[in-house]
C-alpha positions in Angstrom: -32.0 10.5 -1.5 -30.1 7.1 -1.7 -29.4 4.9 1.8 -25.2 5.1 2.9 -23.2 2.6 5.2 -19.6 4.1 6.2 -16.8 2.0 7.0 -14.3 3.7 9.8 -11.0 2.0 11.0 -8.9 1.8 13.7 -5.7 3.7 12.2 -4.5 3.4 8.6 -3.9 0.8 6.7 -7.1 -1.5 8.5 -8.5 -2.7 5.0 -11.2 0.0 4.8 -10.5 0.8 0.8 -10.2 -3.5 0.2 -13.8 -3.6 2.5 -15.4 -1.0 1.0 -14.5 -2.1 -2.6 -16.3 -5.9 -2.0 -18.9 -4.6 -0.3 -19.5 -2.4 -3.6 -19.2 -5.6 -5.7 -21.5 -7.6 -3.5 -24.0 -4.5 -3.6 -23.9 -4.6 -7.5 -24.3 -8.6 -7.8 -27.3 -7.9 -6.0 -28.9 -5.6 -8.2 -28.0 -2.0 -6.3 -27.2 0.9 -7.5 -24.1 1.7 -5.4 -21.4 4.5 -5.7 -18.2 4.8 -3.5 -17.6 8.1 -1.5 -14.6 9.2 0.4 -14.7 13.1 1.5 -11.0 13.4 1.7 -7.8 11.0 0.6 -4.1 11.3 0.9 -2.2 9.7 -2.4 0.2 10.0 -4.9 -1.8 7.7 -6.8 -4.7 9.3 -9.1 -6.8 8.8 -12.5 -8.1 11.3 -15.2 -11.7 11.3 -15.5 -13.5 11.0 -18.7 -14.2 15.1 -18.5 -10.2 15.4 -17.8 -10.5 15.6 -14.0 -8.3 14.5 -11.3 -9.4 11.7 -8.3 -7.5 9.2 -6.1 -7.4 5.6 -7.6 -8.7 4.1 -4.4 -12.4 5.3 -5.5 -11.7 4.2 -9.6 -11.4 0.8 -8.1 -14.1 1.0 -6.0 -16.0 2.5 -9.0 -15.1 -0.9 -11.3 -16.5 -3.0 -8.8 -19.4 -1.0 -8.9 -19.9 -1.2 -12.3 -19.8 2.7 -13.2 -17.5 4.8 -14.7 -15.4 7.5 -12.1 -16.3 10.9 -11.0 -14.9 13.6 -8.9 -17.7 13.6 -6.6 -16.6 10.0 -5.6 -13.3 12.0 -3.9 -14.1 15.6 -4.0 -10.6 16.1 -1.9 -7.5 15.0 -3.2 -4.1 15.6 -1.1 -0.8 14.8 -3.0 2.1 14.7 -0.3 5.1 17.0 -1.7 6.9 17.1 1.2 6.9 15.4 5.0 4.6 18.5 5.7 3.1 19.7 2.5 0.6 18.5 0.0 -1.1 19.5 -3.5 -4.3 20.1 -2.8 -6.9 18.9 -5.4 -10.4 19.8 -4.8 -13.2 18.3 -7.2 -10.3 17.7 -9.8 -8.5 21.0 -9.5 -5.5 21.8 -8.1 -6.2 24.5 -5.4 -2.6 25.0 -4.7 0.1 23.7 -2.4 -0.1 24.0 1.5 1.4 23.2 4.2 -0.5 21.0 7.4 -0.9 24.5 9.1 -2.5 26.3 6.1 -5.0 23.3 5.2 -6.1 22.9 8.9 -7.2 26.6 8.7 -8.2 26.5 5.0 -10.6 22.9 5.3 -14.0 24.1 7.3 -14.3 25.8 3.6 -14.3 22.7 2.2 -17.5 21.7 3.7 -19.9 23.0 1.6 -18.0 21.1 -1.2 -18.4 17.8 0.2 -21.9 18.1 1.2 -22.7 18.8 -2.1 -21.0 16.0 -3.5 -22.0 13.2 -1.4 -25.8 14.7 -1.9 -25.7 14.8 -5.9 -24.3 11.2 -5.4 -26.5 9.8 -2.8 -29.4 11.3 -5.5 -29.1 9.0 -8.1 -27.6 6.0 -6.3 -29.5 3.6 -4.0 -26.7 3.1 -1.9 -23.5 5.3 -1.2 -20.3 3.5 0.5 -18.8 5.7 2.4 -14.8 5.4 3.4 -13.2 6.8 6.2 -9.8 8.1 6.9 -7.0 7.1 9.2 -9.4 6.7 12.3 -12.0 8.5 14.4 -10.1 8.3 17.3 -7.2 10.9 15.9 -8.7 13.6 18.5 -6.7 16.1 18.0 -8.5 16.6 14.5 -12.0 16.1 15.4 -12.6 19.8 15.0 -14.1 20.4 11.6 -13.8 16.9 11.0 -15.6 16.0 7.8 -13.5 12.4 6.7 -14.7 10.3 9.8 -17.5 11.0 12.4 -18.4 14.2 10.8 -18.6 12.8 7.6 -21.3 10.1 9.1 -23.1 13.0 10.6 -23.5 14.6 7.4 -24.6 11.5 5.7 -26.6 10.4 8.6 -24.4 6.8 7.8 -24.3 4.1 10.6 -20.7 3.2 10.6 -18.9 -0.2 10.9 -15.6 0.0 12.7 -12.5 -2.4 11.0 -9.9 -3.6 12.8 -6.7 -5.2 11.3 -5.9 -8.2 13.5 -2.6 -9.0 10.9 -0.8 -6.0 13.3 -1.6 -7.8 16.3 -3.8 -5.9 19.2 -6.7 -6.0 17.6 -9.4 -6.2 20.4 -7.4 -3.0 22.2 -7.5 -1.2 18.8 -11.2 -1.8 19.2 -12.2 -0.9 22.3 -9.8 1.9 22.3 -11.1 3.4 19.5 -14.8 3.3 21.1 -13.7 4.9 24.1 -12.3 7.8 22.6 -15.4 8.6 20.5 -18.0 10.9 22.0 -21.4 9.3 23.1 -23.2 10.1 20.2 -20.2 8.8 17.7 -20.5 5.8 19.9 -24.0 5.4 18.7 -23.2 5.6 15.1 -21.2 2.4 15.4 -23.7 -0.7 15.0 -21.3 -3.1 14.0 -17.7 -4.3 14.2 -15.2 -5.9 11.6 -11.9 -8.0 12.1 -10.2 -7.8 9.4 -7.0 -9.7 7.7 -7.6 -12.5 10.1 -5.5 -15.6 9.5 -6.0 -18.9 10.9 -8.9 -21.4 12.9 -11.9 -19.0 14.1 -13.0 -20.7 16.5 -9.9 -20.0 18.7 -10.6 -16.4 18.3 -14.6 -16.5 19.4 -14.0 -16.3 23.3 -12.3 -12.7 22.4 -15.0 -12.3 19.9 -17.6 -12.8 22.7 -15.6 -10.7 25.1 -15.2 -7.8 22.7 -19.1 -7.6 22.1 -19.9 -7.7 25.7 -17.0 -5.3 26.9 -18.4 -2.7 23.8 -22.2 -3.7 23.6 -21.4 -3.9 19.7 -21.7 -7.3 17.8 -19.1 -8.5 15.8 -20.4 -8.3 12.1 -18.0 -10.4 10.8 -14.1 -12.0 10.9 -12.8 -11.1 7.4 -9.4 -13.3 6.5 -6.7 -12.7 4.3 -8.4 -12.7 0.8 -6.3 -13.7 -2.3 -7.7 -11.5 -4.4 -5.3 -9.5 -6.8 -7.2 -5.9 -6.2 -5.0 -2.6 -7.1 -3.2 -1.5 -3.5 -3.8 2.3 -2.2 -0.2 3.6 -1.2 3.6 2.0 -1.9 3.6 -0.2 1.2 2.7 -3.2 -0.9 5.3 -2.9 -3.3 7.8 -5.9 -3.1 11.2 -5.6 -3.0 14.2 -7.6 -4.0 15.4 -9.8 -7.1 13.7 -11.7 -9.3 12.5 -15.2 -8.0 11.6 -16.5 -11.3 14.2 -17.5 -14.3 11.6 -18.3 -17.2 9.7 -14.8 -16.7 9.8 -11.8 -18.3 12.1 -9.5 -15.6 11.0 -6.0 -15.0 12.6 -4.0 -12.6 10.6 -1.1 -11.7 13.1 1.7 -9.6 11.3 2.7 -6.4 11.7 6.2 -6.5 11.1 7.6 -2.8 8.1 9.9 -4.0 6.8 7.0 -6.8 3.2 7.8 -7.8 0.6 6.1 -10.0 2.9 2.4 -9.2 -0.4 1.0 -10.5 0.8 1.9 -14.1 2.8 -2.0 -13.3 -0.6 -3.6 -12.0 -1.3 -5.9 -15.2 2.2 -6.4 -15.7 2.3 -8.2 -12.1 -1.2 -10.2 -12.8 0.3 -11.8 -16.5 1.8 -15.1 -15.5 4.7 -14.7 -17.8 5.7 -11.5 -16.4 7.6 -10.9 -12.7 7.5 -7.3 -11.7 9.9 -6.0 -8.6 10.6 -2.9 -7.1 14.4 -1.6 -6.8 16.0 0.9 -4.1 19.7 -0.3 -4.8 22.3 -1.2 -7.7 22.9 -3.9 -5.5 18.8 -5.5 -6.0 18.8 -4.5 -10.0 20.5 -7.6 -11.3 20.3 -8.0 -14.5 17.0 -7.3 -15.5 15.3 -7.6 -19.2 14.2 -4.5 -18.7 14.2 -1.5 -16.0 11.4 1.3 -15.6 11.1 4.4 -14.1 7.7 4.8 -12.9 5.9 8.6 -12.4 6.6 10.6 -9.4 5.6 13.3 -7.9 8.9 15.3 -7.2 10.8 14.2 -10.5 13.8 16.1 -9.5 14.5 15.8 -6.0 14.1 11.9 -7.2 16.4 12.4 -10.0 18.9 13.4 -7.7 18.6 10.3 -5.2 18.6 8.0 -8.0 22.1 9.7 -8.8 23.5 9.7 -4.7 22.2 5.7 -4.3 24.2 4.8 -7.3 21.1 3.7 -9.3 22.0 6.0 -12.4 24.9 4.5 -13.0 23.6 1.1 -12.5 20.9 1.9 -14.8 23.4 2.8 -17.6 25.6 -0.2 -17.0 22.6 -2.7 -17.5 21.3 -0.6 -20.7 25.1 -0.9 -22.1 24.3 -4.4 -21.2 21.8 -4.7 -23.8 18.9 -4.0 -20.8 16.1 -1.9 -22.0 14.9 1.5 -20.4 11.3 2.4 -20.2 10.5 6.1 -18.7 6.9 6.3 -17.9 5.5 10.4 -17.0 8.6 11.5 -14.6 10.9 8.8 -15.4 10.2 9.6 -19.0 11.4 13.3 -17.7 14.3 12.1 -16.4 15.8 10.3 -19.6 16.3 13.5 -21.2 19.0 16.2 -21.4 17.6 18.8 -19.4 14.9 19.6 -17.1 13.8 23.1 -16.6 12.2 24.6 -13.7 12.0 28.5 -13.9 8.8 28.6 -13.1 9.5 27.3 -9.5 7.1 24.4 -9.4 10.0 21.9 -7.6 12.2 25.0 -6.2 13.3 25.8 -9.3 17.0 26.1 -11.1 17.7 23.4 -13.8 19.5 19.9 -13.6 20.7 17.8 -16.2 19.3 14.5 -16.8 20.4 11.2 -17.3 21.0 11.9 -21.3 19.6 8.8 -22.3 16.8 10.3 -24.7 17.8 13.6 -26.3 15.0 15.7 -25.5 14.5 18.4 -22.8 11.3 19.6 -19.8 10.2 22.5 -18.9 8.2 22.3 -16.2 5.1 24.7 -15.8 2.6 25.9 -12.9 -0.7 24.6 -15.1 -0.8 21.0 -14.7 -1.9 18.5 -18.1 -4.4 16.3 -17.3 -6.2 14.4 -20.2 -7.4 10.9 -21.2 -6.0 9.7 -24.4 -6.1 6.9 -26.9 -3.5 6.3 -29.6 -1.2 3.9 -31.3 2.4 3.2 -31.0 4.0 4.5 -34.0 6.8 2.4 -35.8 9.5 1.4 -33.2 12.9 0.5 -33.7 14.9 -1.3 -31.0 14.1 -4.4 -28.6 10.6 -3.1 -28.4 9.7 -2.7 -32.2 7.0 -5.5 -31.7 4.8 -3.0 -29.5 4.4 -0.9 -33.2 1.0 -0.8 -33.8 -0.6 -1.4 -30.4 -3.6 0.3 -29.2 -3.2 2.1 -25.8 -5.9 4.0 -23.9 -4.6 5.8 -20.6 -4.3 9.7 -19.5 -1.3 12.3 -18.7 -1.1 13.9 -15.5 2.1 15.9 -14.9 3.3 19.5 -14.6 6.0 19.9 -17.5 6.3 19.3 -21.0 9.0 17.6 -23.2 10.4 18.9 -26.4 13.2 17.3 -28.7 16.9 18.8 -28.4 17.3 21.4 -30.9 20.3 19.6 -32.4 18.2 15.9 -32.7 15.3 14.7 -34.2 14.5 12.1 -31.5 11.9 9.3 -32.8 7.9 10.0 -31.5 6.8 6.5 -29.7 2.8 7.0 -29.6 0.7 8.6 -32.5 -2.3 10.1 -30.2 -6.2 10.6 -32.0 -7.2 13.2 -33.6 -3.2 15.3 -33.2 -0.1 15.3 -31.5 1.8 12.6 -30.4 3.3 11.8 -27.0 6.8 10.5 -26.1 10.7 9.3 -27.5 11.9 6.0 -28.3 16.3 5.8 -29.5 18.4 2.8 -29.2 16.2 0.8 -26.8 15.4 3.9 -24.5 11.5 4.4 -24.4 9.6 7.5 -22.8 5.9 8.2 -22.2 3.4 10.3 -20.3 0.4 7.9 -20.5 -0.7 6.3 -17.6 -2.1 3.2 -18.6 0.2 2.4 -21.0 0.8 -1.3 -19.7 -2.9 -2.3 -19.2 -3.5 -2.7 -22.8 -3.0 -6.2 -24.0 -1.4 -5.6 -27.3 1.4 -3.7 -25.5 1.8 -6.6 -23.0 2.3 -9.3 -26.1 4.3 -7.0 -27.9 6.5 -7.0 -24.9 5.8 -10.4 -24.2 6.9 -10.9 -27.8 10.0 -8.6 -27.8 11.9 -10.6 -25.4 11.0 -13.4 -26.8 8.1 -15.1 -24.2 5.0 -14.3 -26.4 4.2 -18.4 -26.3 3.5 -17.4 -22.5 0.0 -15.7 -22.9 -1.6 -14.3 -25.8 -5.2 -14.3 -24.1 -4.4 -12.5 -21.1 -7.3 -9.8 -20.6 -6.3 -7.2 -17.7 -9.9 -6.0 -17.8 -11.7 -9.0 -17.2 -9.1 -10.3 -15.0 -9.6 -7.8 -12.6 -13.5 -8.6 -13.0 -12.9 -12.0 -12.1 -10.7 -10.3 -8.8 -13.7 -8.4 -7.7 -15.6 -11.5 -7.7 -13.1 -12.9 -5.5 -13.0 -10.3 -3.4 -17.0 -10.1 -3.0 -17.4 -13.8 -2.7 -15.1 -14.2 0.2 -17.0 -11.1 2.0 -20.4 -12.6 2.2 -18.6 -16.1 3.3 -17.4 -13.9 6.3 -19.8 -10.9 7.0 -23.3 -10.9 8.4 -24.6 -9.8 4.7 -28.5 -9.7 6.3 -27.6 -7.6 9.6 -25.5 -5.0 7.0 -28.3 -4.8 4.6 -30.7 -4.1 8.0 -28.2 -1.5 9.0 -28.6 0.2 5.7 -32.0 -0.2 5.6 -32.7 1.3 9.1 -29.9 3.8 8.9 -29.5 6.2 12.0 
């Protein structure tokens, strides 16, 4: 059985995923087998596994840092917010159904046994697990059959360091509070503490440093600042709003839908140089873009129907007559079409008509796809007939399928391996289900291309950029953390 170090945080958004992930990458560089673990996450944000299973992106990332491919145990629990108080749950890939807080509070303590197992068969054939924690310890209220925070370090028998984000001000008090509302022995597990997102001259911050270690009897490990590393963001609070802010780019105007999901479809879009991505909630910030997507979501048509009531629709239609090209990518490929279908109840059910912008009709259904898929984009007319050709390698993850209108023969966009094809393409309207689409760098210089920027960057490489990104990340870690008193704290465990 492998060694494990858990990283807890004051509240959300503290920077335990963007610790975690370096500390994986610093792990690696030093010859470790390491493996991320978090019991339980909340996202709309999630990957297909090789073996066609479902995880949250936060541990894929973690996993390329690592150096390994994904895997299910990484996340065993998945929880896709459908509503304020609902969520799809998704336990070691597989949709268990949807519940509402009430019904997974007294459905979890079965989920134990599920995550033991996982972090075990992990921990077996790793020399290190990194272990993630959730919102914070100090939520009380949920401490019973806890198994994302404390009770997750008690299973793993993990020593725990506890990150606070000094960017939201109140840092030592998030702290100290935090500590005080842990029982004794969770108190114990603690060995070190982390400020994190610092910005600015340390040494005006070491007389609270000194405090905070005396007042808690825990050292400070380490003040992490504000790294400028391009690493893939867990949840739609780092999306940026607004207009474009560069003339000589390639403008992409991505709608943001108020249930968006998998936004990291954009990611290597916004790394190429020659490319400026932005996120849209209003006719007013669309401009005049080159070209507008509609990204996945998970509640396509209570979306569809915002996008109609904000007066994006229309907007959308006025910059396509424009001569502004329309990319659809899983739900927003749904709603370019005719018709959409629900009578098997999976969003309340009924039918509404689409934006009629690709002649093609969904129906959704109760099974959800989920596959990883190579193929090539098929002969394309339109703007985006240099992408013709292009390799792509991505997955589909959504709970409906799309068919052509009975009275149209709509052109297929992506010829898939071995049979089928996926997705629509008519008079510079495209519409896809893969995931992924935009990572692949003969789809970003055929678009680069299309629009006529291709001088711009023809050796852009999204994979090794993001290698170079980890390195970043990992470098600026060990300039900042006590690297030897974490690698004793593993060593020594509890």
């Amino acid at each position: 059985m492998g060694r494990s170090l858990m990283v807890q945080g004051t509240m959300s958004n503290a920077g335990k995923s963007l610790l975690v992930t370096g500390l994986c990458r610093i792990l690696k560089q030093d010859g470790y087998r390491v493996a991320p673990f978090k019991s339980q996450n909340m996202a709309l944000n999630s990957f297909i596994t090789a073996d066609g299973l479902e995880m949250g992106r936060a541990q894929v990332v973690q996993a390329e840092a690592c150096g390994i491919e994904p895997d299910v145990l990484m996340n065993p629990i998945l929880l896709k917010p459908t509503t304020n108080t609902g969520s799809q749950v998704i336990v070691h890939g597989e949709v268990r159904g949807d519940m509402d807080a009430r019904e997974y509070f007294a459905y979890k303590h079965e989920l134990r046994g599920e995550v033991v197992e996982s972090f075990e068969t992990l921990s077996s054939s790793n020399d290190v697990v990194l272990i993630e924690g959730a919102g914070s310890p100090a939520e009380i209220n949920l401490r019973q059959d806890d198994f994302v925070n404390m009770g997750m370090a008690r299973i793993a028998r993990s020593p725990v360091l506890l990150a606070g984000n000094i960017d939201c001000g109140g840092v030592f008090a998030q702290l100290v509070g935090t500590l005080t509302l842990l029982e004794e022995d969770e108190r114990a597990m603690v060995k070190g503490l982390i400020v994190n997102r610092f910005r600015g001259d340390v040494s005006i911050l070491e007389p609270g440093l000194v405090q905070l270690a005396g007042i808690t009897g825990k050292p400070v490990v380490g003040v992490v600042p504000v790294i400028d590393a391009d690493i893939e963001a867990e949840d739609s609070m780092s999306l940026r709003h607004g207009v474009a802010s560069r003339t000589d780019a390639l403008d992409v105007a991505v709608i943001a839908l108020p249930k968006i999901s998998n936004f990291t479809d954009f990611a290597a879009l916004d790394a190429h140089p020659a490319v400026a991505v932005r996120y849209v909630r209003s006719p007013e910030e669309l401009g005049r873009p080159d070209m507008v997507v509609l990204p996945g979501t998970k509640s396509t048509i209570a979306d569809l129907k915002w996008l109609r009531t904000c007066g994006l629709e229309a907007a959308m239609k006025r910059a396509h007559a424009a001569g502004c090209v329309i990319f659809g990518l899983c739900g927003g490929f749904q709603m370019l079409g005719t018709r959409l279908l629900d009578e098997a109840g999976v969003e309340g059910g009924g039918s509404i008509a689409g934006m009629g912008l690709l002649e093609v009709n969904t129906v959704f259904q109760k099974q959800k796809h989920r596959t990883r898929v190579e193929g090539v984009v098929q002969p394309v007319t339109g703007r985006l007939s240099p992408l013709s050709g292009a390799h792509v390698d991505g997955y589909e993850i959504h709970m409906g399928a799309t068919f052509p209108d009975a009275a149209a023969h709509p052109m297929g966009f992506v010829q898939l391996e071995g049979d089928g094809s996926d997705g629509f393409h008519a008079d510079d309207v495209y519409g896809t289900y893969l995931h992924g689409f935009f990572d692949s760098t003969q789809v970003i210089d055929g678009l680069l291309a299309s629009f006529g920027k291709e001088e711009a960057g023809r050796t852009f490489d999204y994979h090794a950029y993001k290698e170079t990104q980890y390195d970043t990340l990992a470098t600026a870690m060990r300039e900042s953390l006590d690297m030897d008193f974490i690698y004793r704290t593993i060593e020594e465990g509890l």
